[in-house]
Each structure stands twice: as structure tokens, then as C-alpha cells.
N, C-alpha and C positions, 0 to 999 in steps of 0.2 A: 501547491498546497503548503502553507503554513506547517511549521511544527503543531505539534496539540498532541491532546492529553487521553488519556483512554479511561481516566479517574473517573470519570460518571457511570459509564455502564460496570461497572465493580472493581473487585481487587484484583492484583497480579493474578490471582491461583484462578481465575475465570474470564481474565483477558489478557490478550500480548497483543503489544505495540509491534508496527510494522510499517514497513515505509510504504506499503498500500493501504495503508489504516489500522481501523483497532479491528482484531479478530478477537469475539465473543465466541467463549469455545464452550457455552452451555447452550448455545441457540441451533437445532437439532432442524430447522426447515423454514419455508421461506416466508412464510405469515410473522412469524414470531422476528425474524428478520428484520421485516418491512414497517411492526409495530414498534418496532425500540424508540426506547426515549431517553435521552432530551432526542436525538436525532434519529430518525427512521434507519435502517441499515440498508444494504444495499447487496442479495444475496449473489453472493459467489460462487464458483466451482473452488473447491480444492486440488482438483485432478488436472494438471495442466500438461500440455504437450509440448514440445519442441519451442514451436510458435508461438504458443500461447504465453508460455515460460520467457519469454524476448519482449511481449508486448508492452510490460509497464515500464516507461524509464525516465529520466529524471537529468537534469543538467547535471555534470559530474567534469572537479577542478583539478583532477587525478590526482586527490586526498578524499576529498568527502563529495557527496552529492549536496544539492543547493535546493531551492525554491526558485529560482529564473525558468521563467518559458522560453523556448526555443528560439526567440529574437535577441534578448536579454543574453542568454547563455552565449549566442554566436560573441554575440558585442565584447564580451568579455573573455574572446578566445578559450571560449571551453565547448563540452558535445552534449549531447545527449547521448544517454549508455542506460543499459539495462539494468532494471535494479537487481534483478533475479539470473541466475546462471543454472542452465541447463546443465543437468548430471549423467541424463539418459536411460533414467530409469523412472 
């Protein structure tokens, strides 16, 4: 995914950027969710586990992470890594 903006569904104090997307932190269940606009949302758990917590990750050039999919990333001697770090709690 492309960088982008979270400026359409509202201001900072009601959304935060995220390298899984924009999190809309007044949207309370999974209707209100699936109706956002300009783009539908797409509901989430917050509650992650171990595993769950490792699942999203991203090319990464042991500075910053990229937009390369995982053919792209190899080509250019980088990995895929986990955007999220397990704490254990």
C-alpha cells in the first residue's frame, strides 16, 4: 500500500495514522465501520495476541519500512518484518 492520508474521515483528535491504516477512534462497531466514506472501513480487532501481533508486515531496509511486495523487497536485498512488536501483555 501506498502512503495516504487519513484527512478525509476527520481531524487528528478523531483519527491516527497507522502503518495498517487510518484508525477512526469514534467508530464504536462494525456497521458504522463498513459504511464510512469516501471508503468503506474494514472492522478490526484491537485485542491482538502473540500471533496475531506478527501478522501485518511490510518490506523493511533496516531504516524504514517500504511499499515493495515481497518479490520486489527480496530484489533489493531487504525482508519482510513485522510492523507491530509483541510486548506480552
Amino acid at each position: 500500500q501506498d502512503w495516504f492520508s487519513c484527512d478525509a474521515y476527520g481531524g487528528w483528535d478523531s483519527v491516527e495514522w497507522s502503518e495498517l491504516g487510518c484508525v477512526v477512534k469514534t467508530i464504536s462497531d462494525e456497521s458504522a465501520c463498513t459504511s464510512l466514506t469516501p471508503v468503506a472501513g474494514v472492522w478490526t480487532a484491537t485485542q491482538f495476541d502473540e500471533s496475531s501481533c506478527a501478522e501485518p508486515q511490510k518490506c523493511y531496509n533496516g531504516q524504514w519500512y517500504n511499499r515493495y511486495d515481497q518479490e520486489e523487497c527480496a530484489k533489493c536485498g531487504n525482508k519482510f518484518k513485522a510492523l507491530l512488536k509483541w510486548s506480552g501483555n
